[in-house]
C-alpha positions as CSV (number, residue, x, y, z in Angstrom):
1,X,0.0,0.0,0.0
2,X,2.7,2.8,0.9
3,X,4.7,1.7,-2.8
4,X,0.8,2.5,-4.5
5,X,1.0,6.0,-2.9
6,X,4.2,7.2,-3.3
7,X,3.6,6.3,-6.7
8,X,0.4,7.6,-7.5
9,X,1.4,10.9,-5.1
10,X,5.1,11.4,-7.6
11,X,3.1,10.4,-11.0
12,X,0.3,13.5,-9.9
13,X,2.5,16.1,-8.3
14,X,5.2,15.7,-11.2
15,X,2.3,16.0,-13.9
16,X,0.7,19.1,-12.2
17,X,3.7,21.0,-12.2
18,X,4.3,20.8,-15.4
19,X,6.9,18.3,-16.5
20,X,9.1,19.7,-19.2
21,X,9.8,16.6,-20.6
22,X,8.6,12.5,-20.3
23,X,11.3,9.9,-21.6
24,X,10.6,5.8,-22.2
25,X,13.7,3.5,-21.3
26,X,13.5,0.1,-22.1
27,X,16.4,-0.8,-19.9
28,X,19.2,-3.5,-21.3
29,X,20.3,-4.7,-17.4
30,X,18.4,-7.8,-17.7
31,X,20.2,-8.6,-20.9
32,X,24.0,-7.9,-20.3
33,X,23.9,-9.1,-16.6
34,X,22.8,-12.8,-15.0
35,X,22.5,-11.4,-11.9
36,X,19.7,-8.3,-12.8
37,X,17.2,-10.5,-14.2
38,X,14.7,-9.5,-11.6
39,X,15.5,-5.6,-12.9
40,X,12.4,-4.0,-14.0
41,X,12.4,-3.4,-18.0
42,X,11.1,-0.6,-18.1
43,X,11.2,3.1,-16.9
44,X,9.3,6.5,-17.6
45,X,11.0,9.9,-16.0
46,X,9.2,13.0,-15.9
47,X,10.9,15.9,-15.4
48,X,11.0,19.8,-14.9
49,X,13.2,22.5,-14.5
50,X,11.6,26.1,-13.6
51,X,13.8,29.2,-12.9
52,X,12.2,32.3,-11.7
53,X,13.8,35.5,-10.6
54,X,14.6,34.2,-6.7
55,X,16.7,30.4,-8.4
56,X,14.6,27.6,-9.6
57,X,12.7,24.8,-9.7
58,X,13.4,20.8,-10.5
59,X,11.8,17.6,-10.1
60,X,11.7,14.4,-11.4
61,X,10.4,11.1,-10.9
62,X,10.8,7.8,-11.9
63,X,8.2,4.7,-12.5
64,X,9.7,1.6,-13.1
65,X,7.8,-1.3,-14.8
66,X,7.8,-5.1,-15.0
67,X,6.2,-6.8,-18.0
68,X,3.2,-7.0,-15.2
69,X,2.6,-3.4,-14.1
70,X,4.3,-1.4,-12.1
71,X,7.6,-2.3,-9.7
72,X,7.6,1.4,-7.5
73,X,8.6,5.2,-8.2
74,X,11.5,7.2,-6.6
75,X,11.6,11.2,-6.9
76,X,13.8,14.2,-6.5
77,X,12.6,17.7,-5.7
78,X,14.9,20.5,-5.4
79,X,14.7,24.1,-4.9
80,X,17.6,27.0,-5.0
81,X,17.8,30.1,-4.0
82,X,20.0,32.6,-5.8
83,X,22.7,34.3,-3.5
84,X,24.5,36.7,-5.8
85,X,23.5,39.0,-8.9
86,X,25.1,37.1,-11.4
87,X,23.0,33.5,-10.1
88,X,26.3,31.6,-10.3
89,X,26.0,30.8,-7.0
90,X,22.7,29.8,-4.9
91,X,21.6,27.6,-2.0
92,X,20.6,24.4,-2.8
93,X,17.8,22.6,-0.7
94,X,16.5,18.6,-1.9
95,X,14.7,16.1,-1.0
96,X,15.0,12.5,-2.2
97,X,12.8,9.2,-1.9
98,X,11.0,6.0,-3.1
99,X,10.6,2.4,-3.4
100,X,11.3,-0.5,-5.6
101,X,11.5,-4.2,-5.4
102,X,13.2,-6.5,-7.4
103,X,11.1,-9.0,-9.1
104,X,10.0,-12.4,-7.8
105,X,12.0,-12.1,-4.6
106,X,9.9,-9.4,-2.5
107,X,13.8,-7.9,-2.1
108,X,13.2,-4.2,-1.2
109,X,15.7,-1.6,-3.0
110,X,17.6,1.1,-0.8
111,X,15.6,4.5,-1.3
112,X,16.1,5.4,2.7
113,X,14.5,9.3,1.9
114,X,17.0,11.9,2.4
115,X,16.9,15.7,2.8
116,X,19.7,17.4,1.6
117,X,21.2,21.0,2.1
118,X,24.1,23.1,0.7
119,X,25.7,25.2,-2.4
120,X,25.4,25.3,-6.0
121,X,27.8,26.9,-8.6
122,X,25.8,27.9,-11.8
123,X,26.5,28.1,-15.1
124,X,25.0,28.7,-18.8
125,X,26.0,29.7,-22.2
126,X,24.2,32.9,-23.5
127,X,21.9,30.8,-25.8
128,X,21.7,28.1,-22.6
129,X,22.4,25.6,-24.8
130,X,25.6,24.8,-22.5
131,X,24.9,24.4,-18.5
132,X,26.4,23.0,-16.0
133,X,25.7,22.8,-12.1
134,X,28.1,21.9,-9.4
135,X,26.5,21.3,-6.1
136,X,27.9,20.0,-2.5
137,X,25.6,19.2,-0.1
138,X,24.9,17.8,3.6
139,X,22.5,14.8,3.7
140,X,19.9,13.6,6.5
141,X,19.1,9.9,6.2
142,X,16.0,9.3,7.7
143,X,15.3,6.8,9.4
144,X,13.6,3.7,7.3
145,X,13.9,0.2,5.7
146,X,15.5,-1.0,8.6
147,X,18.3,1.6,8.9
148,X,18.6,4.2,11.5
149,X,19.2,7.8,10.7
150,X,22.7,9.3,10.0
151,X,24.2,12.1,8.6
152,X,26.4,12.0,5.5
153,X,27.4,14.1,2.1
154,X,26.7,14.4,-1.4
155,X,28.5,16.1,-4.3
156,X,26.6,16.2,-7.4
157,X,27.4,17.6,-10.9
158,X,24.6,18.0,-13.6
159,X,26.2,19.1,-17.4
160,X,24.2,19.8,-20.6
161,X,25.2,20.6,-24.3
162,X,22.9,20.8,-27.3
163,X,24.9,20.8,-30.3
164,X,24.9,20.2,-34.2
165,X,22.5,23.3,-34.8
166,X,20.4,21.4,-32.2
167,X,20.6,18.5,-33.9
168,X,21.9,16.4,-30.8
169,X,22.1,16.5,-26.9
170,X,24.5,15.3,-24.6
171,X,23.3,15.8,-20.8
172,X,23.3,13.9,-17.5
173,X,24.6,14.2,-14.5
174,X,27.2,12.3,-11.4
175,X,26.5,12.1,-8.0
176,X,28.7,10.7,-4.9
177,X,27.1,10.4,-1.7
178,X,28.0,9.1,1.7
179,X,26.5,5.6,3.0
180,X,27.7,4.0,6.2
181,X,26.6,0.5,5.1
182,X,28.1,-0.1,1.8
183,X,32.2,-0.9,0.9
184,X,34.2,2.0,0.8
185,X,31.2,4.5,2.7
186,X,30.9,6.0,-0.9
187,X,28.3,5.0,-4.0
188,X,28.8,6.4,-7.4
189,X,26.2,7.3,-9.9
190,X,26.4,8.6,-13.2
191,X,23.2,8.7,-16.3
192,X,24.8,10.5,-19.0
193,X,22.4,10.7,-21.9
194,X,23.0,11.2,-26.0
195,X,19.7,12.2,-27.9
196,X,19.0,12.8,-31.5
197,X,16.3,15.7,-31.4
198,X,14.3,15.4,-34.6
199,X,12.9,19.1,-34.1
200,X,15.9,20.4,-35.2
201,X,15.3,18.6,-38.9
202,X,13.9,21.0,-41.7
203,X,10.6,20.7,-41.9
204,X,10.1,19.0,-38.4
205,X,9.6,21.9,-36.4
206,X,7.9,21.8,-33.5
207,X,8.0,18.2,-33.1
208,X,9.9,17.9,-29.8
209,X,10.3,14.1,-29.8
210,X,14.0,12.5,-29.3
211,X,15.6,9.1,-29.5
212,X,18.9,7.9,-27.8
213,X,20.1,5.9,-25.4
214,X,21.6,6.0,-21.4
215,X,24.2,4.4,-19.9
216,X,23.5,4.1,-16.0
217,X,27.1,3.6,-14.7
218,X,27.5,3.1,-10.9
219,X,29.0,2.0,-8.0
220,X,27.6,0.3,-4.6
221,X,24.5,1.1,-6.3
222,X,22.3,-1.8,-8.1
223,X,21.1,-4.6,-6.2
224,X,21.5,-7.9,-7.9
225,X,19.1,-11.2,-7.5
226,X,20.3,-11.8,-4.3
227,X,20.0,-8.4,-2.9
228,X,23.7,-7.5,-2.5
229,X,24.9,-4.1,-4.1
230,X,28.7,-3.8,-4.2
231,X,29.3,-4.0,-7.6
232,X,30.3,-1.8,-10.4
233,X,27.7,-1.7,-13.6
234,X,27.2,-0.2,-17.0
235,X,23.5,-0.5,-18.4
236,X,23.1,0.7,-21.3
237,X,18.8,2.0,-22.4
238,X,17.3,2.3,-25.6
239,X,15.4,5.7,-24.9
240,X,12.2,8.1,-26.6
241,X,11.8,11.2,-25.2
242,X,9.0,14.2,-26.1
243,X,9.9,17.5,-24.9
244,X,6.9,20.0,-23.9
């Protein structure tokens, strides 16, 4: 019952708000690895970025799928503040959570919800078809799936460059956070994305729908079949994305 509301609770408040963009990954983990069979296959993000004249806005939530319905949702909702004139620099205030499970096992994946607090360094091309956002932040673990609270770190970096007369996109973003209970007290976790925008073709104006891929590359991160999660992985998506 919690798993049905935080997903139906991400799925409405990231629709209301006005997602700036919905992507489809059909997800490649259960293929390249015999230990992620029980991955979910498929995932749907909606996202959106808002700035206004005090920072911005951004959220995003995930739903991941089996072939059966749906396996959970986890979502991210930040909000900064700018601190200087120029908005290079801002405070940077988060929360993270959800829930997944890994199929056929009832295995519970580690989405322990987090607040997080700290700086951001801004930056944009004129024609902000170049950002990039370096952030450091504390983070709260609260306490949950059978862990008690702590207190830990994150530094996150979030890049993106359309290119090629706006042809192609290259965006995504690495974060490294602090976790008591995993080897080496650090997990990794990179999505860069490629797209092909096929808005930017003559004549194809104004239809904002992409194709590419994702590699998810991490650390400490992905929980196998048997519920352990101190590997290093590469999982490649074959990815659709509309743009609105």
């Amino acid at each position: 019952m919690k798993k049905l509301i935080i997903l139906v609770l991400t799925t409405l408040l990231s629709v209301t708000a006005g997602a700036q963009e919905i992507q489809l990954h059909y997800d490649l983990g259960h293929s390249f690895y015999s230990g992620l069979t029980g991955r979910p296959n498929v995932t749907t993000t909606f996202q959106m970025f808002k700035p206004d004249k005090w920072g911005s806005t951004f959220l995003f939530t995930d739903i991941d799928y089996f072939s059966d319905g749906a396996a959970g949702a986890y979502w991210e909702i930040s909000r900064e503040f700018n601190v200087t004139s120029n908005k290079r620099w801002a405070l940077h205030l988060e929360y993270d959570g959800g829930a997944t499970t890994i199929e056929h096992t009832g295995i519970g994946n580690r989405f322990q919800h987090a607040f997080l607090g700290g700086g951001a360094w801004n930056w944009a091309s004129r024609d902000f078809t170049k950002t990039f956002s370096l952030q450091a932040m504390y983070k709260y673990y609260f306490k949950g799936y059978g862990r008690g609270a702590f207190n830990g770190f994150q530094v996150t970096a979030v890049w993106g460059d359309t290119f090629a007369s706006g042809l192609l996109t290259f965006s995504g973003f690495l974060d490294v956070w602090y976790d008591k209970d995993v080897r080496g007290k650090l997990i990794t976790l990179s999505e860069p994305q490629f797209w092909f925008n096929f808005g930017a073709l003559k004549g194809m104006q104004g239809i904002n729908v992409s194709v590419g891929t994702e590699l998810e590359i991490s650390n400490n991160f992905v929980f196998d079949n048997d519920g352990d999660n101190n590997r290093f992985y590469v999982i490649p998506t074959i990815a659709a994305k509309w743009t609105f």
